[in-house]
N, C-alpha and C positions, 0 to 999 in steps of 0.2 A: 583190268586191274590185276596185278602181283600181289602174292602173301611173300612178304620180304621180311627177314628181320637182319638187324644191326648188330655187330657183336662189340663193345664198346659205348660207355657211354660220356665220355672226356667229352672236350670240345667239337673234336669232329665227328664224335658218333651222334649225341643228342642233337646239333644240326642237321647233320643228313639226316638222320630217320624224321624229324619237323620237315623238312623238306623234302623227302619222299612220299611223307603225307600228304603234304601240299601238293603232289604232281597225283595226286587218286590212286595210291596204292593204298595197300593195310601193312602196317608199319610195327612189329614188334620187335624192342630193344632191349638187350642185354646186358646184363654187367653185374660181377662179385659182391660189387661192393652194396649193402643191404641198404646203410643210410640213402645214400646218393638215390638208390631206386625210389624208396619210400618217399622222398623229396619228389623226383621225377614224377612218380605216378600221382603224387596230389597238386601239382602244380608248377613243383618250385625248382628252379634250375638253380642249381649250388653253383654257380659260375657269373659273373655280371659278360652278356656281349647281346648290345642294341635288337631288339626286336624279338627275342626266341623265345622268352620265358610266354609271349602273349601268341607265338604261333605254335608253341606245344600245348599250350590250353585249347586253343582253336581247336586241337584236332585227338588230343583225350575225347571233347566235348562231343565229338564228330562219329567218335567210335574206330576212328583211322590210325591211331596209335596207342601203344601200349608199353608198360616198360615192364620185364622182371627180372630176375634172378636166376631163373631156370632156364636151361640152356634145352631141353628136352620141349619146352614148350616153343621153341622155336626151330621144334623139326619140321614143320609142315610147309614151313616157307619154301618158295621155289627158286627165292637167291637170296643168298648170302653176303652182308656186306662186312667187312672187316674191318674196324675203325680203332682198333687197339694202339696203346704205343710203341715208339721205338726209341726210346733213348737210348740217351750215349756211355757204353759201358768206358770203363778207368782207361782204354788203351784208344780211344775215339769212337773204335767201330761201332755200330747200330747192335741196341741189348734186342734178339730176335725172341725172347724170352715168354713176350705177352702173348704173339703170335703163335708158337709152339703150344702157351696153354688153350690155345682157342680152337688148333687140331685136339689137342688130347680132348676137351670138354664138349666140344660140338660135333667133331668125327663119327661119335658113335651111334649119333644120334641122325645121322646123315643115310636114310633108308629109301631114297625113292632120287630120281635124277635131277639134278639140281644144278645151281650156278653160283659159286662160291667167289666173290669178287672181295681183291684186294684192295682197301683205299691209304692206307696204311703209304709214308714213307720205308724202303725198303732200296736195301743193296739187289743189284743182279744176282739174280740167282734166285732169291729168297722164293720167288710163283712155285716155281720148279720144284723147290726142296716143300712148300707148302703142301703142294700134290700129291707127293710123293707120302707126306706123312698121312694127309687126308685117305691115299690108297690103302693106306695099313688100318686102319682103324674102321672106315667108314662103312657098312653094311651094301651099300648102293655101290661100292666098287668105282671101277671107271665110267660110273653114270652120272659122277661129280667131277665138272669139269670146272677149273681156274681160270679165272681170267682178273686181270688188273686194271683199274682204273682211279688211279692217281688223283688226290686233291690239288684243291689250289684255294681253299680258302684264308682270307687273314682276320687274326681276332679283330672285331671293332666291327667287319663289316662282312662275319660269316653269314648272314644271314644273305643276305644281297649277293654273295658271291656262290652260294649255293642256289639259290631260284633263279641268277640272272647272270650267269659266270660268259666268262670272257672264250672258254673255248671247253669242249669236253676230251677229253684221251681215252680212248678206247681199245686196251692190250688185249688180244684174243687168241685162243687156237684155232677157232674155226668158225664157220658162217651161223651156226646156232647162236652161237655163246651173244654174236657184234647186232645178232635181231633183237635177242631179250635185251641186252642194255639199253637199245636206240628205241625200245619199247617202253622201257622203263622209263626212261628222259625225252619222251614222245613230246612232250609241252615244251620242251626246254628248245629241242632241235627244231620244232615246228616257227618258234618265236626268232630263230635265226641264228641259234646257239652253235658258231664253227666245231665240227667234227672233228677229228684225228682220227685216225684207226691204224693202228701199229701191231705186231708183235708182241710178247710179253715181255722180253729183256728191254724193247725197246721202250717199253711203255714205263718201265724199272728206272731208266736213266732219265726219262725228260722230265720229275720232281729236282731231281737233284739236280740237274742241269741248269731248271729255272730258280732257285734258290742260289745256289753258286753265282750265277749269270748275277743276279741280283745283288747277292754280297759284295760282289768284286765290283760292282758299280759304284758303292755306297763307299766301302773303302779307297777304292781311288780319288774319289771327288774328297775324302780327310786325308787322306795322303797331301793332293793338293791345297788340302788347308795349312799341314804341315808347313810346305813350301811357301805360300803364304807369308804365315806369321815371321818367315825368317827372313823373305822380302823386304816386306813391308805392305805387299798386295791384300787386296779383299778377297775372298774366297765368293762373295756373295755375287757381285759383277761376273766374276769367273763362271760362275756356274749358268746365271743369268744368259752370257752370250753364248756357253755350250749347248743350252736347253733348244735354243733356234736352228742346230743344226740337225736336219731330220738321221744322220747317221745316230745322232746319240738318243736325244729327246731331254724332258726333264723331269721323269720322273726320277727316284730314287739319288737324284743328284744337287741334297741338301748337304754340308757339312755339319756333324756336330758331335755328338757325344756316342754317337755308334749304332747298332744291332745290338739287339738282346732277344729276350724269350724263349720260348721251351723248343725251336724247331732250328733256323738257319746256320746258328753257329754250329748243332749238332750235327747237321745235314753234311755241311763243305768238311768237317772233320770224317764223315763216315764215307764219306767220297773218296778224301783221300786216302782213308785207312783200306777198303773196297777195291783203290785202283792200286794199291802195293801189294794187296795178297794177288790179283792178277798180273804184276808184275811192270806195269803203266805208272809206276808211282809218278815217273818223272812226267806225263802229262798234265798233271795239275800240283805242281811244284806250287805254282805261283798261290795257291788258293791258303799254303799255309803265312806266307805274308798280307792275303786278303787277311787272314785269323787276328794276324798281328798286330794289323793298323788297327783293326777293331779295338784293340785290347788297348791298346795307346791312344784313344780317344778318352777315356775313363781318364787318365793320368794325367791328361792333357788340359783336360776340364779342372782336374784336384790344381794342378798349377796357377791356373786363373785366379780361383778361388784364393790358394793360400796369397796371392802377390794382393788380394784386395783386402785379405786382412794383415798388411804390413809381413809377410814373411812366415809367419804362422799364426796357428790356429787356434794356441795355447791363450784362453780368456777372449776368445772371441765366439760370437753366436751367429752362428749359418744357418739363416734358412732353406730348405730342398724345398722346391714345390715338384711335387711330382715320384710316386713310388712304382705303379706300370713300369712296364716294362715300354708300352706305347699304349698312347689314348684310345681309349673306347673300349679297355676291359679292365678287369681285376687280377691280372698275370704277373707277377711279380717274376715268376723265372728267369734266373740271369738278367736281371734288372740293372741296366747301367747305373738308372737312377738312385738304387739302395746301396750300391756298389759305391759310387761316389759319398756317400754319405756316411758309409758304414766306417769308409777310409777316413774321411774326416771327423769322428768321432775316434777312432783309435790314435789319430793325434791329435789329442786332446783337445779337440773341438767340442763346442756346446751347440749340438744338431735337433732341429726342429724339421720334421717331417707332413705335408698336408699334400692331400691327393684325393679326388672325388671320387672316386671308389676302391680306392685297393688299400686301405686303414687298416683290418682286418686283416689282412690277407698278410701285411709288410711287420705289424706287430706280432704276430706268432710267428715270423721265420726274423725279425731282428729285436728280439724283445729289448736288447741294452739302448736301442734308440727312441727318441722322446716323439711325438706327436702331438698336432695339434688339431683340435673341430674346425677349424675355418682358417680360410687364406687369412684373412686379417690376424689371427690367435699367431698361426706361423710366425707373419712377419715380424709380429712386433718385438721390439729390442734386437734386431737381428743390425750385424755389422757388415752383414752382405748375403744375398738372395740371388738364390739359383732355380733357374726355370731347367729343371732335368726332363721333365716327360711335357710332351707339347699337346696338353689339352685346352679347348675352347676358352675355358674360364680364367685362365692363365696368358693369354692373349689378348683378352678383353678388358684385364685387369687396369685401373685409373694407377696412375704412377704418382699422382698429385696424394691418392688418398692415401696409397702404400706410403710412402715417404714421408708421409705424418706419426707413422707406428713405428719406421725402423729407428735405429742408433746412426746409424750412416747411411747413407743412397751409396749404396753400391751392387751392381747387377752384374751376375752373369748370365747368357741367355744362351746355355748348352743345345739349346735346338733351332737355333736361329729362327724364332716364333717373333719378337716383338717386333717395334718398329721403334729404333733405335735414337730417331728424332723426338720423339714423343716424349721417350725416358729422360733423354740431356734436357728438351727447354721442364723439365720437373727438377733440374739440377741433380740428375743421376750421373755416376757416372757408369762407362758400361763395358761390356769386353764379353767377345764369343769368339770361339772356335775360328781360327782362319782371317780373324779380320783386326786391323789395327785397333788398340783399346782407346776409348771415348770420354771426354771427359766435356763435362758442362760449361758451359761459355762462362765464363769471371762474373 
């Protein structure tokens, strides 16, 4: 067993450290922020994502984790994890800002030899320059050594992707650093969890690589929605017959209202900001029209929309199901879905808002828009209903019973979620992303 602590406690910090309690280590986490801890330490994860708030109770109860404030109480550890953010400063590139306070506040306190592991999305270079400030400050000298080791969790199913992940990356200087990690994830590698072991820089670019990778999938397949709609083709079949060929597959290759949340769009942006200070910009040219389609998915969606209420918006009532950003959290960051609505409220739309967990979260960042307690409160008197975020309940949804509470049966289904048959014989009619618009049999 490791004395580890976590420096961050966002979404990927209060995971990993519940998850490196759960592999039998002693877990204490870190973070400024007083509320958030006081929360943490009595039970309560200030975040909604499936399963965590009950495996950090698990292991408070256990004695395996601990959360505070003091950075000094977490010298004793013998690795370090760093789980701070990186957002995207005004010019794209990565704000390395959190990171820097995490050398100045934990450096000094770094007195005995230790393992300071990056999990942090991060440009090339950042380990190096981390080191470096770690050297200046730290009492233990060059007896703190860096090493990286990149996430890959997605909110909805952090938790499962942290106990049961799809591959580990392991950035190292040397054969010490690649024992303690494979030490620490001893349960995970024994269960059959594929290794990586890399380099530091190299372990720096396969986050960004596999986000990019992913973006440019997503955006291609609404590119070809684009082409689609100007066809006359289905996007849905399209994607359907790409999914079977094993070069492509099917994941990530739905059409519809785009990527959002607080990491991918900021990643391919810091990429490309990252690959023009080294002077590569033109290697991933292409990643800023991957940015582009995205962004043209939103407009593309308000289009639908306005044609289902005759041309405009002005006196008619749109309901949004869905404020996430994607189902299975309370993340509203860059929310295609609030984005779409917030648009359609500034032209003089009458916008009703319902989303099974993110109410909260979507009324304090768009307080001029309205809200409703229940799918049914949404729809009703609504002159056309948008499925923006594709959770469970909105899928499951009777079209017979909706259709009794709106003003018109008109659907758009921005995440190609429904089943499109279902909606027409309810006399809907219907229109998504990429695919000819639907109207109910006479």
């Amino acid at each position: 067993m490791y004395e580890v602590s976590v420096v961050g406690c966002g979404y990927l910090g209060v995971t990993h450290a519940a998850g490196i309690a759960e592999m039998g280590h002693r877990v204490i986490a870190v973070d400024i922020d007083e509320a958030k801890i006081a929360a943490l330490a009595d039970g309560r994860v200030p975040f909604f994502e499936p399963g965590l708030e009950e495996l950090v109770r698990r292991h408070l109860a256990t004695g395996r984790l601990a959360f505070t404030t003091s950075y000094e109480a977490a010298a004793t550890a013998d690795v370090h994890f760093v789980c701070v953010g990186t957002p995207q400063r005004p010019d794209g590139a990565a704000d390395l800002s959190h990171l820097d306070s995490v050398a100045d506040r934990l450096g000094p306190y770094l007195v005995k030899e230790c393992l300071v592991v990056g999990k942090s999305t991060v440009p090339s270079g950042t380990a190096a320059r981390l080191a470096e400030m770690l050297a200046g400050v730290a009492p233990a000298g060059n007896r703190v050594t860096v090493a990286w080791n990149p996430e890959f969790l997605a909110e909805g199913t952090a938790v499962a992707d942290t106990l049961r992940p799809d591959r580990l990356v392991l950035g190292v200087p040397d054969e010490r650093a690649e024992r303690v990690l494979r030490e620490i994830y001893a349960p995970l590698i024994e269960a059959g969890v594929p290794v990586v072991v890399s380099d530091i820089p190299t372990a720096e670019v396969i986050k960004y690589a596999a986000n990019s990778f992913m973006a440019t999938k997503l955006s291609f397949i609404n590119a070809v929605a684009e082409f689609c709609e100007a066809t006359g083709a289905d996007v849905r079949v399209v994607s359907e017959a790409l999914s079977y060929d094993p070069r492509i597959g099917g994941r990530f290759l739905t059409s519809g209202l785009g990527f959002g949340g607080g990491c991918v769009s900021k990643d391919i942006r810091a990429l490309q900001a990252r690959a023009h200070e080294l002077g590569v910009g033109h290697a991933f040219a292409l990643l800023a029209e991957v940015d582009a389609i995205n962004r043209r998915c939103r407009d593309r969606v308000l289009e639908l929309l306005r044609k289902q209420c005759g041309g405009s918006f002005a006196g008619r009532r749109v309901a949004v199901l869905g404020a996430a950003f994607k189902p299975g959290t309370d993340d509203i960051r860059d929310s295609p879905a609030l984005h779409v609505a917030d648009a359609v409220r500034r032209a003089d739309g009458d916008v009703v808002v319902y989303d099974p967990r993110a109410m909260e979260n979507a009324r304090r960042v768009y307080p001029e828009l309205s809200y409703a307690p229940t799918l049914l409160d949404a729809v009703r008197g609504a002159d056309t209903v948008a499925v923006l975020t594709d959770w469970p309940e909105f899928a499951a949804a009777d079209p017979a019973v909706l259709g009794a509470e709106v003003r018109q049966r008109n659907m758009v289904d921005g995440r190609q979620l429904l089943n499109a048959d279902r909606w027409l014989a309810a006399g809907w009619s219907f229109a998504a992303p990429g695919r000819p618009a639907l109207q109910p049999a006479a």
